[in-house]
Kinemage of the C-alpha trace (Angstrom):
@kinemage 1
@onewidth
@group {chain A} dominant
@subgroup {mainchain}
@vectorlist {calphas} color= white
{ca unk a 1} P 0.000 0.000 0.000
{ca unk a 2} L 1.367 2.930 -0.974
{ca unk a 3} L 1.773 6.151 2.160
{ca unk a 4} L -1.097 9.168 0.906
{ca unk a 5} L -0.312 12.629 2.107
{ca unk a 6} L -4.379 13.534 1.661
{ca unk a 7} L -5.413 10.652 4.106
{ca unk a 8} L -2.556 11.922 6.183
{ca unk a 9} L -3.662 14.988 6.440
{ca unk a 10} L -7.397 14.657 6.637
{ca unk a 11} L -6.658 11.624 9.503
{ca unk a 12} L -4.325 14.316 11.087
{ca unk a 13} L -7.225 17.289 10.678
{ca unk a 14} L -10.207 14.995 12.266
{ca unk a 15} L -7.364 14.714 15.529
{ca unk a 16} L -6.952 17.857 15.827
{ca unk a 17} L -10.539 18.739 15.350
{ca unk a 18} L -11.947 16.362 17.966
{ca unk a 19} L -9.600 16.292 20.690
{ca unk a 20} L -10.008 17.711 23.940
{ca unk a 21} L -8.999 17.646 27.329
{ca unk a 22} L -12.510 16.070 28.802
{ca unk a 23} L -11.881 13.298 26.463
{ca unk a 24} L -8.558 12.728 27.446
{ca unk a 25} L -10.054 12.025 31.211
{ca unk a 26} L -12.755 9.743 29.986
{ca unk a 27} L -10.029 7.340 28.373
{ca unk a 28} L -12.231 8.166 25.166
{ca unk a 29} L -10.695 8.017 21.403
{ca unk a 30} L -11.408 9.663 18.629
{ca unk a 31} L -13.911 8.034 15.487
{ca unk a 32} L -11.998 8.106 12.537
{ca unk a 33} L -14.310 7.189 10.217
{ca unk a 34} L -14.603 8.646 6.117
{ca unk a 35} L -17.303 7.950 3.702
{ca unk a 36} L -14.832 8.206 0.797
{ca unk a 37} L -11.816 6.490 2.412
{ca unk a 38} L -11.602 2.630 2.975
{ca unk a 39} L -10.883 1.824 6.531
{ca unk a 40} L -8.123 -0.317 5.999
{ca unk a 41} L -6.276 2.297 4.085
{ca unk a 42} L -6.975 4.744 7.518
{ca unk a 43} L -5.570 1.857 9.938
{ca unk a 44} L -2.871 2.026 7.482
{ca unk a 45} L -2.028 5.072 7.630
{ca unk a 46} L -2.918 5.173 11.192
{ca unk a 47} L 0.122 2.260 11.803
{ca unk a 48} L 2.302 4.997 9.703
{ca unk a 49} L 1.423 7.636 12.087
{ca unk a 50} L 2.199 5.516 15.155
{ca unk a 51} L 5.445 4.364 13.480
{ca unk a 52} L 6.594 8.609 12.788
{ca unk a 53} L 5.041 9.475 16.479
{ca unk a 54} L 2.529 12.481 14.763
{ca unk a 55} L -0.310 10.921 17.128
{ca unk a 56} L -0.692 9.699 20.375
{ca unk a 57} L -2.445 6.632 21.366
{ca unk a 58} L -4.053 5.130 24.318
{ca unk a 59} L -2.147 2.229 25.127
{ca unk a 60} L -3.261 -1.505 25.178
{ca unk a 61} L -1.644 -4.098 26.729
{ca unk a 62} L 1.703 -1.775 26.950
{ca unk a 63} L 1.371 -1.204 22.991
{ca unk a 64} L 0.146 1.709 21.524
{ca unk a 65} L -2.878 0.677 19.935
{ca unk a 66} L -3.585 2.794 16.430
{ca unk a 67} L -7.157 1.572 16.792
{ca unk a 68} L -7.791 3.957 19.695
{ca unk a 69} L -5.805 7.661 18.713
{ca unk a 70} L -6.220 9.927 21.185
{ca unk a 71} L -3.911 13.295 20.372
{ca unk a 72} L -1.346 15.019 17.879
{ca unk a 73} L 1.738 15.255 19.138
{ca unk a 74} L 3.788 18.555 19.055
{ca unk a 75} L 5.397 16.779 15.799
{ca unk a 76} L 1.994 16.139 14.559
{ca unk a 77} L 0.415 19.462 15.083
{ca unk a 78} L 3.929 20.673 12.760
{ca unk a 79} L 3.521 18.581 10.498
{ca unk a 80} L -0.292 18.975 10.152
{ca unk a 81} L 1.038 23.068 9.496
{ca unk a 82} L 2.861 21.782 7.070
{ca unk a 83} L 0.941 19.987 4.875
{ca unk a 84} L -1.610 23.040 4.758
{ca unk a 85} L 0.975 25.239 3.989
{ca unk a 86} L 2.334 23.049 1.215
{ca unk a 87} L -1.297 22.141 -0.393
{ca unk a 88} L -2.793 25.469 0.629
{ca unk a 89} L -3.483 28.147 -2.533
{ca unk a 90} L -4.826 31.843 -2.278
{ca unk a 91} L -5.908 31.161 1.407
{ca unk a 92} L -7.613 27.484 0.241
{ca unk a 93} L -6.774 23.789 1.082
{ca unk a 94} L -5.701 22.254 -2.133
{ca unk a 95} L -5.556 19.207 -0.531
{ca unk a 96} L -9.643 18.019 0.078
């Protein structure tokens, strides 16, 4: 499977979107979930954001499990920047 900067970015995007602190006490993760989007390709990339560190995870069994994402990272919030900046034109998101 090839890596997709768009699913990337829109699985980084929904993160940052959705996460807050009172879900952080409740142990709850985030729904990552597209219409257009196969899942497996999102695990996918999810396994490829886990791998880089970009997002945080709640752990399982000691692991972190890319089933359950809870938060960007610093890293992930940069790169997130970046990938608007790179796909952004006159002010809009070239990238979705």
């Amino acid at each position: 499977m090839k890596r997709d900067e768009r699913v990337i970015y829109r699985i980084l995007k929904k993160i940052e979107e959705e996460s807050n602190i009172e879900q952080f006490d409740n142990y709850e993760s985030i729904s990552l979930s597209f219409d257009d989007i196969d899942q497996d390709i999102v695990k996918y990339h999810l396994i490829l954001l886990t791998d880089t560190n970009l997002v945080d995870f709640y752990l399982f069994d000691n692991k972190r499990n890319p089933d359950r994402p809870k938060r960007l990272t610093l890293s992930g919030h940069d790169y997130l920047d970046h990938l608007r900046e790179k796909y952004s034109h006159n002010g809009k998101s070239g990238i979705y």
